[in-house]
N, C-alpha and C positions, 0 to 999 in steps of 0.2 A: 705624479707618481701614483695617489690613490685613484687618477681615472683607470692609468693602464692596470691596474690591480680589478678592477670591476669589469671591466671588456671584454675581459674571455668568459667570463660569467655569462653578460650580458649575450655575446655570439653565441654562443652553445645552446643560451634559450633561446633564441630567437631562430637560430638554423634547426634543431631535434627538437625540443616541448612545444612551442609554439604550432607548427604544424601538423603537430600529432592530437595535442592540446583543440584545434580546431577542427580538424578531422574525426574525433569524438562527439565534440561540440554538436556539430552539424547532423550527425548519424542520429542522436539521442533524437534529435530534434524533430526530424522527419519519422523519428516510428511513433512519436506523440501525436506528430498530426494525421497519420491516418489510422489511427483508431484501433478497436478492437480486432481482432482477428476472429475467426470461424471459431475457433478453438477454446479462444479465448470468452466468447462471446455466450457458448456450449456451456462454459466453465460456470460463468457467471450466473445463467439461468439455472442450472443445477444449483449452484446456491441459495439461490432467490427460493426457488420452488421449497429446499429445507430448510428455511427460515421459517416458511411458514407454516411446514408440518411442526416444526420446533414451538412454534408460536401456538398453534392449534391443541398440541399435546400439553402444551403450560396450562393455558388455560385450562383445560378439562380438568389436570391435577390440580387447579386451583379451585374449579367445583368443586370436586370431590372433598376436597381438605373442607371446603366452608359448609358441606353439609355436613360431615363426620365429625369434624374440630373446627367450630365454627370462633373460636377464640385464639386458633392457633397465627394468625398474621400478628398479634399482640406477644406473643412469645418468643415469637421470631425476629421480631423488631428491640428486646434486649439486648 
């Protein structure tokens, strides 16, 4: 009695989720392995490139500060 209770369960995953379920699986799979796209790749240098202007302009704020307020990293750190 409790198997035919789980059977139709079990058939409905196995004929609809199942091959939808690996059909998904498989798709993910292959846009991982070939990599970045043009676009993507565009995307990602643009980033990189303001990192470093990000990086570049901290620093100089951080001269600035240590010539002007040369105590102020101690203030900041309360």
């Amino acid at each position: 009695m409790d198997f035919e209770i789980l059977m139709v369960p079990i058939i409905l995953f196995m004929v609809i989720v199942a091959p939808i379920w690996l059909v998904l699986h498989y798709r993910s799979k292959r846009q991982v392995s070939q990599g970045l796209t043009e676009e993507e790749f565009s995307l990602l240098n643009e980033l990189v490139d303001k990192a470093d202007k990000m990086t570049q302009r901290i620093s100089t704020l951080e001269s600035i500060l240590d010539a002007e307020s040369p105590e102020w990293r101690q203030r900041h750190e309360r």
